[in-house]
C-alpha positions in Angstrom: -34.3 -25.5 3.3 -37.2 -23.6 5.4 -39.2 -21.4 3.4 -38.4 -18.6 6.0 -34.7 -19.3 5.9 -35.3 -19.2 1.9 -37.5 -15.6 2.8 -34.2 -14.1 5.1 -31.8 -15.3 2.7 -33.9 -13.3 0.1 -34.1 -10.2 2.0 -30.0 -10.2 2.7 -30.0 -10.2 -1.1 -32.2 -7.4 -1.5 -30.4 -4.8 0.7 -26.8 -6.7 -0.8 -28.8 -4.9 -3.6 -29.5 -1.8 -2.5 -26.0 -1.3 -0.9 -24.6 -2.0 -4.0 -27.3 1.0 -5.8 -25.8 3.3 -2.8 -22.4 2.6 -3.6 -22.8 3.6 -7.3 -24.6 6.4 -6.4 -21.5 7.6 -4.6 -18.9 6.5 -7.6 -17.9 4.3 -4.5 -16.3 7.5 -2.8 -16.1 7.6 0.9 -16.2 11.4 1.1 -19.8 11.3 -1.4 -21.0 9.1 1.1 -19.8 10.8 4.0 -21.7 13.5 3.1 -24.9 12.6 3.0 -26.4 12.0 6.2 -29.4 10.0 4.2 -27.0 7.7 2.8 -25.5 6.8 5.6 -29.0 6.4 7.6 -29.7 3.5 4.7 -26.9 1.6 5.1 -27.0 1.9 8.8 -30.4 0.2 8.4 -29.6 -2.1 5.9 -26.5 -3.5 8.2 -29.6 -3.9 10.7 -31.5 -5.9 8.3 -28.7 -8.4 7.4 -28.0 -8.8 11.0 -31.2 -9.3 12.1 -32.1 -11.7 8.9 -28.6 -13.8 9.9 -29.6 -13.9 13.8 -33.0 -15.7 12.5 -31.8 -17.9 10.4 -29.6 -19.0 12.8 -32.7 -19.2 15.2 -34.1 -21.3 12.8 -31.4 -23.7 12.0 -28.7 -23.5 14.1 -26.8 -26.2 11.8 -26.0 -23.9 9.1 -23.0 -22.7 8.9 -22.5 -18.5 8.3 -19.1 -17.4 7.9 -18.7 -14.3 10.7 -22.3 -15.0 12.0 -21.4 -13.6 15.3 -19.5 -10.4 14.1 -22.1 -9.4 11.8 -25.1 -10.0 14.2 -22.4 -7.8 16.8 -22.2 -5.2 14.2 -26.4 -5.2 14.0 -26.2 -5.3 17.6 -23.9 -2.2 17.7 -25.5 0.1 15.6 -29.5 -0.8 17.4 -27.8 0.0 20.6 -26.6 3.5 19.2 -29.4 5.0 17.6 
C-alpha cells in the first residue's frame, strides 16, 4: 500500500473518530443534534473529509475496491456544492 493511501485511510479513521465523539455527545439523539447548528457544521465537514480522502485514494489506486465509493464521494460532492 502507498503511504498516502495509508495517510487517507488514516484520516477517514480519525473523523470515524470524531463522528463517533459527536454522537455520544448527543446520547445519539437526533433532536440533540438537530439542535446544534455547530454539531451539524462538523459533521457536515467531516462527510467532506471522508469523501474527499475516498475520491484520492481512488485517484491513487484505482484497483482498490471501496464498497459505495461513488455514493459517498456524491454525498461529499452534495454537501461542497451547498455550502
Amino acid at each position: 500500500m502507498q503511504p498516502k493511501v495509508l495517510k487517507y485511510i488514516l484520516d477517514i479513521q480519525s473523523v470515524i473518530q470524531e463522528i463517533e465523539t459527536i454522537k455520544t455527545k448527543t446520547n445519539n439523539n437526533f433532536n440533540s443534534f438537530k439542535s446544534d447548528i455547530i454539531l451539524q457544521r462538523a459533521i457536515e465537514r467531516d462527510l467532506e473529509i471522508i469523501g474527499e480522502a475516498i475520491r484520492k485514494i481512488l485517484e491513487i489506486d484505482p484497483t482498490i475496491k471501496i464498497t459505495s465509493a461513488k455514493n459517498i464521494i456524491g454525498l461529499r460532492n452534495i454537501i461542497f456544492t451547498c455550502l
